[in-house]
C-alpha positions in Angstrom: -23.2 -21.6 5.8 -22.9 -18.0 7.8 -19.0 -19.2 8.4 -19.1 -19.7 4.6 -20.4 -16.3 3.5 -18.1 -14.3 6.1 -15.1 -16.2 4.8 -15.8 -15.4 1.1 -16.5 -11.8 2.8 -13.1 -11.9 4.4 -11.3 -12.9 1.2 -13.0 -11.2 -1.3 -10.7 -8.1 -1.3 -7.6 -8.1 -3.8 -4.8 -8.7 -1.3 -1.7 -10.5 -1.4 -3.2 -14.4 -1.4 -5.2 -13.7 -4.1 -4.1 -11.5 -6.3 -1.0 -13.4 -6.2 -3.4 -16.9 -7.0 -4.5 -15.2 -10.1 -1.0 -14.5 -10.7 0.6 -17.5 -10.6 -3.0 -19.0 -12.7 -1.5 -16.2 -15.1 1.7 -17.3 -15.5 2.1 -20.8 -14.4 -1.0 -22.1 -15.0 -4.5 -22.9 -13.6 -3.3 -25.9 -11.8 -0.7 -24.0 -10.2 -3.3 -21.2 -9.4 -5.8 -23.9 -7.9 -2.9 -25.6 -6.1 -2.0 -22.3 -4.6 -5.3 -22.2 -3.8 -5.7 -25.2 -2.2 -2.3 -24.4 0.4 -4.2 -21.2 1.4 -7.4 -22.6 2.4 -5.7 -25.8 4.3 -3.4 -23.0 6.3 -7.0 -21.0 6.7 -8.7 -24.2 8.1 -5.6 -24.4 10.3 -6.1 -21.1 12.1 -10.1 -21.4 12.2 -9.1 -24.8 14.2 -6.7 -22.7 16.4 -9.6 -19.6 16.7 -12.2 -22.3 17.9 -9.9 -24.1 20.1 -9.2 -20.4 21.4 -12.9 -19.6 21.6 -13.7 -23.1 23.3 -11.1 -22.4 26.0 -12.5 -19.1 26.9 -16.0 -20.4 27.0 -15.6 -23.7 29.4 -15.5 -21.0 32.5 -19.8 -19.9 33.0 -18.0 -16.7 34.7 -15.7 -15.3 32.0 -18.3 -15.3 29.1 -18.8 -11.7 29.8 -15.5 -11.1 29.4 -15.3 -13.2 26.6 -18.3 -11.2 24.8 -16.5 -7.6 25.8 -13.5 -9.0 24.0 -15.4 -10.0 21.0 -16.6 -6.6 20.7 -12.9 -5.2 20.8 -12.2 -7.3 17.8 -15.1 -6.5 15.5 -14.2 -2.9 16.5 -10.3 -3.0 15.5 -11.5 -5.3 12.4 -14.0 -2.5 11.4 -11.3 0.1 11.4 -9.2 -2.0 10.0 -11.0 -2.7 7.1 -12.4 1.3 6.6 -8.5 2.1 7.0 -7.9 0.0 3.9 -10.8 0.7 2.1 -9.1 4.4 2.2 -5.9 3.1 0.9 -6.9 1.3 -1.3 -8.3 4.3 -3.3 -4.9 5.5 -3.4 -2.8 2.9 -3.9 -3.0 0.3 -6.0 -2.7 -3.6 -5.9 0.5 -4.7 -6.9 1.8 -8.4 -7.7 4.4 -9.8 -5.9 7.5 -10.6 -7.8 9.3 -14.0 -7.4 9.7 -17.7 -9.0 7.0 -20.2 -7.3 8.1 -24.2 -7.3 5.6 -25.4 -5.0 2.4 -23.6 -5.6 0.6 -25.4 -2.4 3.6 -24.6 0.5 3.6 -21.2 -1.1 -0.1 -20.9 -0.5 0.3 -22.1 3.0 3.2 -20.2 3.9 1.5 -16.9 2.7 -1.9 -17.8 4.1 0.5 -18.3 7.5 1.8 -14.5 7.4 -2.2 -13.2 7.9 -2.4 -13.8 11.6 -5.5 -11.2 11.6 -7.5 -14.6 10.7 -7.1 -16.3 14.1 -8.8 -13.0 16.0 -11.1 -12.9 13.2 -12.6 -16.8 13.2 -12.2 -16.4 17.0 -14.3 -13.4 17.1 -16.9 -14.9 14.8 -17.2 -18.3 16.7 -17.7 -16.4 19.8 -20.5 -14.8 18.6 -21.8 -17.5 16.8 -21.8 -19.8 20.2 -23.1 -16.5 22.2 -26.1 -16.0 19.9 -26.6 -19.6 19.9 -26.1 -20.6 16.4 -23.8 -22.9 16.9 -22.1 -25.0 20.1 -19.1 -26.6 20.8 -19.3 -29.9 19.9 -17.8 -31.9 17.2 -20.1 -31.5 14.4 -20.1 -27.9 14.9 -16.7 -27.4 15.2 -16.2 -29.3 12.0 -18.8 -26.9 9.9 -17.0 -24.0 11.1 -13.8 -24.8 10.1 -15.3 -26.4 6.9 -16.7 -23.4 6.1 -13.8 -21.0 6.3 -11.5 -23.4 4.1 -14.0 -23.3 1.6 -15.2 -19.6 1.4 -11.3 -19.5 1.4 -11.1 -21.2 -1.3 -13.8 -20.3 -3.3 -12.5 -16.7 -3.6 -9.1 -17.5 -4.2 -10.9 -20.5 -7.3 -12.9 -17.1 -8.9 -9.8 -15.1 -8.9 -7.6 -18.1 -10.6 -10.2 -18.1 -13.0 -12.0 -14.8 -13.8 -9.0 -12.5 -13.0 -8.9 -11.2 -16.6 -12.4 -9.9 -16.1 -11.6 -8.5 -12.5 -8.1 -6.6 -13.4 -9.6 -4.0 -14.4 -11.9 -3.0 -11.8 -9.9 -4.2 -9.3 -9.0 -0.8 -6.7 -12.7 0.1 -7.4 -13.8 -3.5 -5.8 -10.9 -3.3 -3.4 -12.3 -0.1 -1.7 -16.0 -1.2 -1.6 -15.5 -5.1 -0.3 -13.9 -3.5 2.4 -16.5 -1.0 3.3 -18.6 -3.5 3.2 -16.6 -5.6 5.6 -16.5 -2.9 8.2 -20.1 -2.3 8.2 -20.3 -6.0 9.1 -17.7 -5.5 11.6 -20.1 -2.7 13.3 -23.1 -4.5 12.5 -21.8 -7.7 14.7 -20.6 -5.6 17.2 -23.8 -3.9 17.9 -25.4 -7.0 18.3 -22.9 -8.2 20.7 -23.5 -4.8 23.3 -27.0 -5.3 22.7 -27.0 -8.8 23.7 -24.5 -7.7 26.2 -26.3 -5.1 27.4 -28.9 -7.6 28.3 -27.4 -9.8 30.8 
């Protein structure tokens, strides 16, 4: 469930995957838009497996956890000005459609989803500090959840802009600017937690 929520977090900005699903909803189709869907949240799945397998790695060696948790804390800080940098552009600039024919909405969706490579240091970074505050391990079952969970927050986001876009267009820099505020604060909540906990040991 908490890889759920910080994966409909994540998305929940307009950006290129989904104001582009509500674009393609718009002119191709719903079908098209859920298909496009669909290709985004397998590719997402895809690098939450890569994040764990990362995170899991890291993790085997008892002596590099601190190191692990320090790096953690590195990317919830770059994520948190990340996402405060473009909460600030976003006030400015707004979100613009990308131009081009689609003929297969799913590899489109998967090949787009591919370009965000800020989603393997972001599901890394959160399965860290899920497995160092103990909410989850690595073990099958758990890994299965987490990667679960961030196809289908994925999805879920990219599903309510196929389908309410008409509602969201217009209101749509003024949403930009505060879901990612919002993300940063997390980004700075998590990582306070993580120098506490580090703190500590």
């Amino acid at each position: 469930m908490a890889t759920l929520i910080a994966a409909v977090m994540a998305s929940a900005p307009p950006g290129l995957l989904n104001v582009n699903a509500a674009k393609i909803s718009v002119e191709k189709g719903r079908k098209n838009g859920i298909m496009f869907s669909l290709g985004i949240a397998v590719m997402v799945m895809f690098q939450a497996y890569l994040a764990v397998r990362i995170a899991k790695f890291l993790s085997r060696n008892p002596e590099i956890i601190a190191w692990l948790m320090k790096a953690a804390v590195l990317i919830f800080a770059v994520l948190a000005v990340f996402f405060l940098i473009k909460a600030s552009k976003s006030a400015k600039e707004p979100v613009t459609l990308e131009k081009g024919d689609m003929r297969n909405s799913f590899t489109k969706g998967m090949f787009l989803a591919a370009l965000n490579l800020l989603q393997i240091p972001f599901y890394s970074g959160l399965n860290t500090f899920f497995h160092t505050q103990g909410i989850m391990n690595y073990e099958i079952l758990d890994e299965v959840l987490f990667i679960l969970g961030a196809g289908l927050g994925t999805f879920l986001v990219m599903y309510s802009y196929v389908l309410y876009f008409n509602k969201l267009e217009n209101n749509t820099n003024t949403f930009s600017k505060n879901s990612n505020y919002i993300l940063s604060g997390l980004m700075i909540l998590l990582l306070i937690i993580t120098l506490i906990r580090i703190s500590y040991e």
